[in-house]
N, C-alpha and C positions, 0 to 999 in steps of 0.2 A: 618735414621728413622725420619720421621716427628711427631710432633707433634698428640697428639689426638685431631679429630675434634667434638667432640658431644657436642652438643647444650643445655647446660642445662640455660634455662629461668629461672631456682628457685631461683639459687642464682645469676640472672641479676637483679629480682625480687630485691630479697631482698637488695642484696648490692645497688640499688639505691633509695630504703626505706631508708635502715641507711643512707646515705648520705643528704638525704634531711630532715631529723630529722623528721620523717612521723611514726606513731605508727602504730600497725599494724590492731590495731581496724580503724584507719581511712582508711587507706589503703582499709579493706574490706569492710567497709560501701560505700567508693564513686565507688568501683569497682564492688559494687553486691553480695558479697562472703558473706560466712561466717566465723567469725574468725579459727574458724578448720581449714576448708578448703583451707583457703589463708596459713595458719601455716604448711600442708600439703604441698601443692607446691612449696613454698618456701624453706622448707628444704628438697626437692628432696623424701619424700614417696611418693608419686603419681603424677602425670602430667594433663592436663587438655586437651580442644580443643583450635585451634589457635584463636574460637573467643571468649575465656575464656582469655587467654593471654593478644589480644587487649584492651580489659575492662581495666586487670590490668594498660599493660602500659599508656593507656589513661588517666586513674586517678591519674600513676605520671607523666605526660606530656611529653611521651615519642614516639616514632614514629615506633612500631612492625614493619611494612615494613620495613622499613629503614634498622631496627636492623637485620632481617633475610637478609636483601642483603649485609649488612655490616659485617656476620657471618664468612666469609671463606675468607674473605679481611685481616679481623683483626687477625684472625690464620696465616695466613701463613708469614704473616708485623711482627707478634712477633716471628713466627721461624726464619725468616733473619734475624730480629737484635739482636736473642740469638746466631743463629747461627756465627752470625759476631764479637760477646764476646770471645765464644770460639777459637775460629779460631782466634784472634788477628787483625782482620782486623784494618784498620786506624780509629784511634780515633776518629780523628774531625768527620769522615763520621760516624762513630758510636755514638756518641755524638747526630749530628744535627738526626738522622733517631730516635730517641729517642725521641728527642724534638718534631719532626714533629709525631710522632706516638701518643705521651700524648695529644697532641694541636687538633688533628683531630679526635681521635676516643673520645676524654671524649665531645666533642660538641653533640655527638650524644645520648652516654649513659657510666655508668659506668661499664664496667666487668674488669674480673682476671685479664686478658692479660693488662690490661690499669695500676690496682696497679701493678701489676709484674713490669710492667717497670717502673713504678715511683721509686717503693722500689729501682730496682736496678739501676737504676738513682744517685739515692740518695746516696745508699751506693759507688759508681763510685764515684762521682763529689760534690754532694752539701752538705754530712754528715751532715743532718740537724735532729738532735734527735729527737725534737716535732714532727715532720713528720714524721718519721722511725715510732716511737712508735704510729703515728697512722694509717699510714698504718696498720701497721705488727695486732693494734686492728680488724683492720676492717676486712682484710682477715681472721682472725683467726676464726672468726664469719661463714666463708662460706666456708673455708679451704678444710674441709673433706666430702665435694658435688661435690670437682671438679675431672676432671680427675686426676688420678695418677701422670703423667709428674707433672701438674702446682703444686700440694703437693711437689712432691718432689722438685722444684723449691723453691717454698715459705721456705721451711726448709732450704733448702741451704743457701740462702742470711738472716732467723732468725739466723743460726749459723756465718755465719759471721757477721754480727753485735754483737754477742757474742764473739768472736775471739777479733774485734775491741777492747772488754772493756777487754781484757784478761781473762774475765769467758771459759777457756778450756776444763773444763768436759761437762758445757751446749753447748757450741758445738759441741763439739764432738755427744752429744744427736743427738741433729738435723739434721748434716750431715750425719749419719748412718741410720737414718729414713730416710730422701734423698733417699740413695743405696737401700733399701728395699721396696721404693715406687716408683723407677724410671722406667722407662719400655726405656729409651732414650739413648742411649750408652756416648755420649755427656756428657748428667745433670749426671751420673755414674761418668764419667772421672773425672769432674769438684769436683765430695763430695770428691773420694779417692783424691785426688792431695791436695785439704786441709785438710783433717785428716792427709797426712805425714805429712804436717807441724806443724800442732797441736802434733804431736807425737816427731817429733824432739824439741819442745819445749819442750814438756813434760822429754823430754830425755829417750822416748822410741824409741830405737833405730832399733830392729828388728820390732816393730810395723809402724812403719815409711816407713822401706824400703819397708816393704809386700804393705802397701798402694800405696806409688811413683811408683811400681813395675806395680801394677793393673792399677794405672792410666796411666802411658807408654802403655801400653798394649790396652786399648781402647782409647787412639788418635792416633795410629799404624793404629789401625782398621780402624776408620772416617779420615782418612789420614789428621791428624792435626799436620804435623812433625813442627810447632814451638814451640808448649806445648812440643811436646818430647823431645826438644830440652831444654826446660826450667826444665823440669821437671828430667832430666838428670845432668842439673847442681844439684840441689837438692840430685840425687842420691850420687851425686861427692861430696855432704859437708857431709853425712852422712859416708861416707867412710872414710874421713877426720877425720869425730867424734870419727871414730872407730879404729884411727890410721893405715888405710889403705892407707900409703901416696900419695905410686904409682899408685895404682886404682885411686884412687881420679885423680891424675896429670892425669891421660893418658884420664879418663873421659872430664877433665877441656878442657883440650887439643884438645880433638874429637869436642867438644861443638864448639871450636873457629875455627874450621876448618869450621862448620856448617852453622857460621854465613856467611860465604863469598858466601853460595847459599841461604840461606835463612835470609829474614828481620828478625831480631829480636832490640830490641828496644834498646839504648844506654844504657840505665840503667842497663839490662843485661848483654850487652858484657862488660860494663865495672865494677860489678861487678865479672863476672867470672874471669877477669886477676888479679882480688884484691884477689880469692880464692885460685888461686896455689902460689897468695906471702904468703899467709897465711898457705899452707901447707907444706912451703919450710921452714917459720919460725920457725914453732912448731917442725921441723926435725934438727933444728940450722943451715940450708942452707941459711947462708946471701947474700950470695956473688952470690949463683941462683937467690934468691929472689930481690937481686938488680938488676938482668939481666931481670926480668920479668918486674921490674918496667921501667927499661929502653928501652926494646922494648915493650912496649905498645904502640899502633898506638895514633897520637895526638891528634885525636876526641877523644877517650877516656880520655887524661889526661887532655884536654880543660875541657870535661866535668865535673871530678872529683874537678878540682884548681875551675871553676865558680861554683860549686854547695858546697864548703867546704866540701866536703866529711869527715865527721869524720875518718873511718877506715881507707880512704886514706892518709890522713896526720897522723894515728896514727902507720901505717905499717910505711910509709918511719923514720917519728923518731925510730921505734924500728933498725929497719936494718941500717940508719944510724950510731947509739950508737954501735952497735956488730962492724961493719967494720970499725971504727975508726974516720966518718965523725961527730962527735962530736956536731959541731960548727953549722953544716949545723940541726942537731937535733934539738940543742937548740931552733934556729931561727922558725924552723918549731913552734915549742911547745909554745914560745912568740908571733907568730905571731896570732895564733889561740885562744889563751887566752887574747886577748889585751880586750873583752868587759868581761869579765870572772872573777870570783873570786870564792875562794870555795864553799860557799852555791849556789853557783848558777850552778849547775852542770849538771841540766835535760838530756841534749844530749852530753855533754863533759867530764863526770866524769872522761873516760878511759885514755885520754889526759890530764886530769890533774894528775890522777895517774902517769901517765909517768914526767911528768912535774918536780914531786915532786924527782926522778931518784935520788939514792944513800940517801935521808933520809928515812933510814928504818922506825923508830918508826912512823912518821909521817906520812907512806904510810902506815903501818898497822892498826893506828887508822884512815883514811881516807877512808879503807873501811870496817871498822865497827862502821864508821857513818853511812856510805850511806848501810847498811845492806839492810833494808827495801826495797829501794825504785832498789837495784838490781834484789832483789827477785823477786819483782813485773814485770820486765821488762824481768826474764826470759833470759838474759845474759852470761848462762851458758859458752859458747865457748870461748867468749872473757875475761872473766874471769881466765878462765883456762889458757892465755895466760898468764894475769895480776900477777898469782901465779907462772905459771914457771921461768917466771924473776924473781919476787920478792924472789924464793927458791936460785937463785943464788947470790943474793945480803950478802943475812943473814950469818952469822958464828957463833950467841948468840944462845943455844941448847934453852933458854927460848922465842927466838923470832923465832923459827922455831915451837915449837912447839906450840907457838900461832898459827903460819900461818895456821900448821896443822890442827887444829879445826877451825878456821875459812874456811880453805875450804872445811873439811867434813860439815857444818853450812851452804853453799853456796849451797854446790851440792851435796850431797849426801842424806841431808836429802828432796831434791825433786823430789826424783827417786817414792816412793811410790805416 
């Protein structure tokens, strides 16, 4: 389903008012109008003739011709390159057709299509705040004039940018207004697929899968089998979360067969082979989960050693310590903390939890120091790993039952 094509000049009008810092009394005075009536077209209650139009764009130095033959150019250049997001095409070519899409059409004039892509530019590649937030200003301004599709677009990438700062209820907002403004099977797919994971963090679990469920279901439809494919792993850690081991694995499993017909991007395959070590872990299957680690193809574990994958170096010391490889633990655990010290925990906390291995007290006040700043990050899964050890450790009835409230204190009380 394409995009909606209908032509609304109001808010081309206007959006290239606000852009030029042009008041809208000037605006009417060098175009002929009256302030009403320029206030009228522009917020889309009534319409004018096309030589009402020319006037306007004349007085902000724009070129009406142009703009109507450049009309149906600039729709269908922004459904390719939305269409090439969803669909996972190559980056670099989706990248530069982005670049070349903002560089050619804003010479001409500013519309929706031109911030859509910047915003989602932005949020893609350059996360550049002062720009998000003015964007996200200026569209907001002309939002609810445009077709339904670009709404619900716009709300999508305002909720992930909310997602971004971990604000989860306000996105969730956004993206559900998204669904209910969406008329494009596509911009549908793309809201459910982030509210499961807004909901899996939230550690709502049947909400989650009903979402992932929906969104499988319309990139089946638009035959986008690598979302289904992504979005399937997703299905497979929620299973996981719900002590469904074997579903999980045999998901995991399907996923990696997947990959050998269809591109999917290293990041993915190679976290998928990280999720059946991890569901092999939580079952106390070390000696699977060392078999998983050891048949992982080498492009994967090249990639995991050069990118320091945290969870990848924090699975091998957990499995190494169960199976007796000790030494080989340690080494991992000193190697990865060589620039490292406690306060300085941002991305390593978990690995140093482990690090700290067999001093209990000091792993329990170690994470109810960092209380906060776990909460904040929504951590739940690997946490619950960090407690299942640590309940095997303990034998003091006074230090189990700290652990207790500390992990009703982690994860229980952020179910509501």
């Amino acid at each position: 389903m394409k995009m909606h094509k209908t032509v609304n000049y109001g808010t081309i009008i206007k959006l290239n008012r606000e852009n030029q810092n042009m008041s809208l009394s000037v605006l009417a005075k060098d175009s002929g109008l009256s302030i009403g009536q320029l206030s009228k077209i522009e917020n889309c209650i009534e319409g004018t003739t096309e030589e009402v139009y020319a006037k306007i764009f004349d007085a902000l130095d724009l070129d009406f011709e142009l703009i109507k033959k450049k009309q149906d150019d600039i729709k269908y250049q922004f459904y390719d390159i939305y269409k090439s997001i969803v669909f996972l095409d190559d980056e670099n070519q989706i990248k530069n057709a982005m670049l070349s899409f903002i560089d050619d059409f804003s010479q001409v004039y500013l519309s929706v299509d031109v911030l859509l892509i910047r915003l989602i530019y932005n949020r893609t590649y350059s996360y550049d705040d002062n720009e998000c937030d003015a964007l996200v200003s200026l569209l907001k301004k002309i939002v609810s004039h445009v077709d339904p599709d670009y709404q619900s677009l716009f709300y999508t990438y305002d909720g992930l940018f909310s997602l971004d700062k971990n604000n989860l209820d306000k996105a969730l907002i956004y993206l559900e207004l998204a669904i209910d403004l969406s008329n494009n099977p596509m911009i549908t797919a793309m809201a459910h697929y982030f509210i499961g994971q807004i909901y899996r963090k939230k550690r709502r679990i049947l909400k989650s899968s009903e979402s992932l469920f929906s969104a499988r279901s319309y990139f089946v439809s638009t035959g986008n089998f690598r979302r289904c494919v992504l979005t399937n792993i997703l299905i497979a850690n929620l299973y996981c979360a719900n002590n469904e081991f074997n579903d999980a694995i045999e998901l995991y499993k399907k996923c990696i067969e997947d990959f050998s017909r269809i591109n999917i991007d290293i990041y993915s395959r190679s976290i998928t082979y990280l999720n059946i070590v991890w569901a092999y872990i939580l079952q106390d299957k070390f000696l699977e989960g060392y078999q998983v680690l050891n048949d992982m193809p080498e492009q994967e574990k090249n990639y995991l050693n050069e990118s320091q994958n945290k969870t990848y170096a924090l699975f091998q010391v957990i499995i190494f310590n169960q199976i007796g490889k000790k030494d080989e633990a340690f080494s991992i655990c000193k190697s990865f903390h060589t620039n490292y010290s406690e306060d300085d925990y941002n991305d390593n906390y978990l690995m140093y939890f482990y690090y700290l291995y067999g001093q209990k007290k000091v792993r329990l006040k170690f994470l109810n120091k960092n209380k906060t700043l776990i909460k904040r990050r929504h951590d739940y899964a690997e946490l619950r790993l960090l407690f299942k050890f640590l309940e095997k450790e303990i034998t003091s009835e006074k230090q189990m039952t700290e652990l207790k409230k500390l992990y009703y204190d982690y994860i229980f009380n952020q179910l509501d």
